[in-house]
C-alpha positions in Angstrom: 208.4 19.1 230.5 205.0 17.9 232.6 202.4 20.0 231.9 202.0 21.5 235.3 205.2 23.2 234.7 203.8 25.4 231.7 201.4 27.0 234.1 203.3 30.0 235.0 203.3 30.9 231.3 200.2 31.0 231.1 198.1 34.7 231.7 196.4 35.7 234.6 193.3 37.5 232.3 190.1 35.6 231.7 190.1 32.6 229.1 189.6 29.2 228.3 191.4 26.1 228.8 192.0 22.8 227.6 193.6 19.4 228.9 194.4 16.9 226.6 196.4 13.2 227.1 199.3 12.0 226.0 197.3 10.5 223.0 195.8 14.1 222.2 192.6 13.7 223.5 190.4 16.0 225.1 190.0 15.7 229.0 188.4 18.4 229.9 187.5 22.2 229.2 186.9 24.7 231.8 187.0 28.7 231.6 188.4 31.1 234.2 188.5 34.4 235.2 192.5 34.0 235.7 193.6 31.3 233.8 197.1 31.0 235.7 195.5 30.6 238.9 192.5 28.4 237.9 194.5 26.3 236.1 197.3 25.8 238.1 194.6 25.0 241.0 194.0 21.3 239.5 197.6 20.4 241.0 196.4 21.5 244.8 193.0 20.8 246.7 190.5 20.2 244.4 187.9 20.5 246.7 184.5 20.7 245.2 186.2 19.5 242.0 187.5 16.1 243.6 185.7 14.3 240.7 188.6 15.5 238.6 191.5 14.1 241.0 192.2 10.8 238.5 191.8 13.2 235.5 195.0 15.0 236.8 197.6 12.8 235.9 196.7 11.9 232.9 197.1 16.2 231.9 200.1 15.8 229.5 199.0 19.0 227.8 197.4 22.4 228.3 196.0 24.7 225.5 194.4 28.0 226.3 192.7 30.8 224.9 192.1 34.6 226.2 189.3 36.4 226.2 188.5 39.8 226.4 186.2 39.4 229.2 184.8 36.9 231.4 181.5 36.9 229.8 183.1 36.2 226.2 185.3 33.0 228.1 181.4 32.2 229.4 180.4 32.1 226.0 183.4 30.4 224.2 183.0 27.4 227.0 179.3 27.2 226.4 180.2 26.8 222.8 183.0 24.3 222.5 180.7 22.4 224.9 177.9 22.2 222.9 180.2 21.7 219.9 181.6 18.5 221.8 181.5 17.8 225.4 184.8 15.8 226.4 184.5 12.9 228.9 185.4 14.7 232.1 182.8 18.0 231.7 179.9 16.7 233.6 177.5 19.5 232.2 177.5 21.8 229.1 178.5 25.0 229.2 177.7 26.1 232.3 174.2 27.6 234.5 173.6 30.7 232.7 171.3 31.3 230.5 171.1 32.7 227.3 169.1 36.0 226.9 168.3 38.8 224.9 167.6 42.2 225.8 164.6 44.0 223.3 164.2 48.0 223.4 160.6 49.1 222.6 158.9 51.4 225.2 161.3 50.0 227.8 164.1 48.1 228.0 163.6 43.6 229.4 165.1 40.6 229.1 163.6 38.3 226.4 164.7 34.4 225.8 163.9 34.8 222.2 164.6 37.8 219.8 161.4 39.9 218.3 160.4 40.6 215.3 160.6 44.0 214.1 161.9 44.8 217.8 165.1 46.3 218.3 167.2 43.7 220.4 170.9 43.1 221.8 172.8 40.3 222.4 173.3 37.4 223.0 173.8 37.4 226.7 174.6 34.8 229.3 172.7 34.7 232.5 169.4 35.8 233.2 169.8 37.1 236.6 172.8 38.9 235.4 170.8 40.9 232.5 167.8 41.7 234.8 169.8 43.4 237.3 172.1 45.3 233.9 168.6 46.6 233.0 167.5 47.7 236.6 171.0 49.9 236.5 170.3 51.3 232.9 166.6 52.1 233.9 168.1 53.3 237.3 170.1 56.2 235.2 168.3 56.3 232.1 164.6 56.0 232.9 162.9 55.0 229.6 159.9 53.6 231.2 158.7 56.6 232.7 159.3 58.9 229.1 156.3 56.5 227.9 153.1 58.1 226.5 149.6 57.5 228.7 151.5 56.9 232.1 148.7 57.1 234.8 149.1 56.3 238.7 152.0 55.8 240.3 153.9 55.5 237.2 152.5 59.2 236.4 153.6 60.7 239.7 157.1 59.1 239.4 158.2 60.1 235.9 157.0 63.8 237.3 159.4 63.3 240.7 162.3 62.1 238.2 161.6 65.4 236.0 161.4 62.3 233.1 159.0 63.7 230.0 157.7 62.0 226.8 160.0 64.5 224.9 163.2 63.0 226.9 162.0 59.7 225.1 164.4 59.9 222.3 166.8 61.0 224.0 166.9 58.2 226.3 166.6 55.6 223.9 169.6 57.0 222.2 171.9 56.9 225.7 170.6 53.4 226.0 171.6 52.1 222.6 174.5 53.5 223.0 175.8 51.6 226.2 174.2 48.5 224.8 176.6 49.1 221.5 179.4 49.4 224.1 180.5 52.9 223.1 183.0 53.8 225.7 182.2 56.9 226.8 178.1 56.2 227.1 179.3 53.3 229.5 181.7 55.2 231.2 179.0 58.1 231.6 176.6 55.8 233.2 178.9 53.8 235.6 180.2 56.7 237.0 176.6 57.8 237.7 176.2 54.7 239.3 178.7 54.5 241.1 178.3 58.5 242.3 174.9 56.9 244.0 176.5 54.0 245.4 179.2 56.1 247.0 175.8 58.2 248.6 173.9 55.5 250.1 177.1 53.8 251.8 178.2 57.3 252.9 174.2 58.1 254.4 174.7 54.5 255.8 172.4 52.9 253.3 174.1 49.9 253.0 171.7 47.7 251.1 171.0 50.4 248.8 174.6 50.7 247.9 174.8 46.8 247.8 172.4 46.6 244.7 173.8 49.4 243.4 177.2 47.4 243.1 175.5 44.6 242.4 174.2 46.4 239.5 177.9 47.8 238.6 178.8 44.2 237.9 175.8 43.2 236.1 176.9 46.2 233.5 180.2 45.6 233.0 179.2 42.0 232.5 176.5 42.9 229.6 178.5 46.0 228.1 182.3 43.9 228.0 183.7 43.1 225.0 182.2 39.8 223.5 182.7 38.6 219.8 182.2 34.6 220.4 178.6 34.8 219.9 176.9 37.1 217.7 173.8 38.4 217.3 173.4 37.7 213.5 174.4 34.5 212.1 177.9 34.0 210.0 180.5 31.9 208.7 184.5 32.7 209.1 187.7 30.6 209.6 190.3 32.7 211.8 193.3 32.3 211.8 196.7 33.1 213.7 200.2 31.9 213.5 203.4 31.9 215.8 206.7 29.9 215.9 205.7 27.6 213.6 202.3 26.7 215.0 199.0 27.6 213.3 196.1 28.2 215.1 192.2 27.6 213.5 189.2 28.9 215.1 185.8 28.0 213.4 182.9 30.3 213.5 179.9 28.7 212.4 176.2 30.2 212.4 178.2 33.5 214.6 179.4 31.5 217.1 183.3 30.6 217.6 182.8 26.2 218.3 186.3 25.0 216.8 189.9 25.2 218.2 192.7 24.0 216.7 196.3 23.8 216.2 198.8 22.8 213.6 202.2 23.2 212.8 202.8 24.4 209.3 205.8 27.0 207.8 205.4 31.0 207.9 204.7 30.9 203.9 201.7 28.7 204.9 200.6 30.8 207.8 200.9 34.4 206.3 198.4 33.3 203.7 196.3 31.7 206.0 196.0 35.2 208.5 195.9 37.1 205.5 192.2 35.9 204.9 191.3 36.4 208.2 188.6 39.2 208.6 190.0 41.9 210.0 187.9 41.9 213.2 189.7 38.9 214.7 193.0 39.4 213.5 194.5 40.5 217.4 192.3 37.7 218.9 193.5 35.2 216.7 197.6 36.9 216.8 197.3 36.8 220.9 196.2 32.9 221.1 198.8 31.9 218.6 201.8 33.5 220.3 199.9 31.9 223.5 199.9 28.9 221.9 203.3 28.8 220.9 204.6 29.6 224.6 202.6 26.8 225.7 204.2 24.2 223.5 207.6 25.2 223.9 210.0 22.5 225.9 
């Protein structure tokens, strides 16, 4: 079976790939919103991608890996990149980059985490996490809660009805959609979408395109992401299926190794039975992937 013809088995959710040769090594690794489609794209008009027209042939395999978003598939190519960059990536891991965002007063976007400053994180894209922040100050107005406010700051906390006594408070919403609690981010993107819906229906139309510019920039900062974490650890995760065994590697918090080897279900038991709990349906879903992928 070519490798072209696995395609279809492949999901259409965000992830990322991986060709190799008919020697096993690495071509190339790319991510995707939907992997089916991106993936299956190399076979058609490459377009700006025409670099990669030799590469094709020479794709005897494809591996892949879903994420849970497209920001974790962002972060999962950025690492495997910096891990190794195979001979046909022309640039590691991407444009975006990476970010923090600190909570003090107010809430910004750092490049380097604070001392004795509450911070979130890591994040990819700067742009992106300016415009998550303008939507969470948008809803929950921390800035204007702040002690001492003279000016025009002064007269606009009193137009918002936003006190120094509502500064807990808001703090508290805030951590709470930047901890990804479902129903604090489901609270304040309904709010914002509520406004959008306002401005295009008063024929505001740029208004309510940075409001849904703003939409995406939250989901993209509040979707699930484990393949870069904020504090530093060690763990080997591990998932099997049909025979094949598959190894991720998270070194100082961030998920840089991918492999796969076959071993029995006696060997591969053990092996998922040390995983830590956390990854265990991450790891289960890419080994049944994997196992799809490689049959004949």
């Amino acid at each position: 079976m070519t490798a072209r013809a696995v395609v279809p088995r492949l999901p259409t959710g965000p992830g990322v790939y991986r060709f190799r040769d008919a020697r096993g090594r690495v071509l190339y690794i790319g991510r995707a919103s939907n992997l089916r489609s991106r993936v299956g794209s190399y076979w058609g008009d490459l377009r700006d991608r025409r670099h990669l027209t030799p590469m094709v042939p020479a794709i005897a395999r494809i591996e892949a890996v879903c994420c849970a978003s497209r920001h974790e598939a962002a972060w999962l190519e950025r690492n495997l990149h910096e891990a190794r960059l195979p001979y046909w990536n022309r640039t590691a891991g991407g444009a975006e980059v990476p970010v923090y965002l600190r909570l003090d007063d107010r809430l910004r976007v750092v490049h380097e985490r604070t001392a004795g400053a509450r911070c979130f994180g890591p994040y990819l894209g700067g742009l992106q996490m300016r415009t998550a922040v303008a939507a969470l100050h948008r809803a929950l107005p921390l800035a204007y809660a702040a002690a001492g406010l003279r000016g025009a700051e002064a007269e606009m906390a009193r137009a918002l009805g936003v006190a120094t006594s509502d500064r807990v408070g808001l703090r508290a919403a805030i951590v709470a959609v930047l901890e990804r609690d479902p129903a604090a981010v489901a609270t304040i993107r309904t709010e914002l979408v509520r406004r959008r819906e306002a401005a295009a229906a008063a024929q505001g139309f740029e208004r309510a395109g940075r409001l849904q510019d703003e939409i995406a920039a939250l989901d993209w900062a509040t979707a699930e992401q484990r393949v870069t974490a904020l504090e530093p650890y060690d763990a080997d995760v591990y998932g099997w299926s049909g025979g094949l065994l598959v190894r991720f590697e998270i070194q100082a918090g961030r998920l840089s190794g991918w492999t796969l080897r076959r071993c029995g279900a006696e060997t591969g038991a053990a092996r998922v039975a040390a995983t830590p709990p956390l990854w265990v349906d991450f790891a289960q879903q890419n080994a049944e992937l994997a196992a799809t992928l490689a049959l004949n």
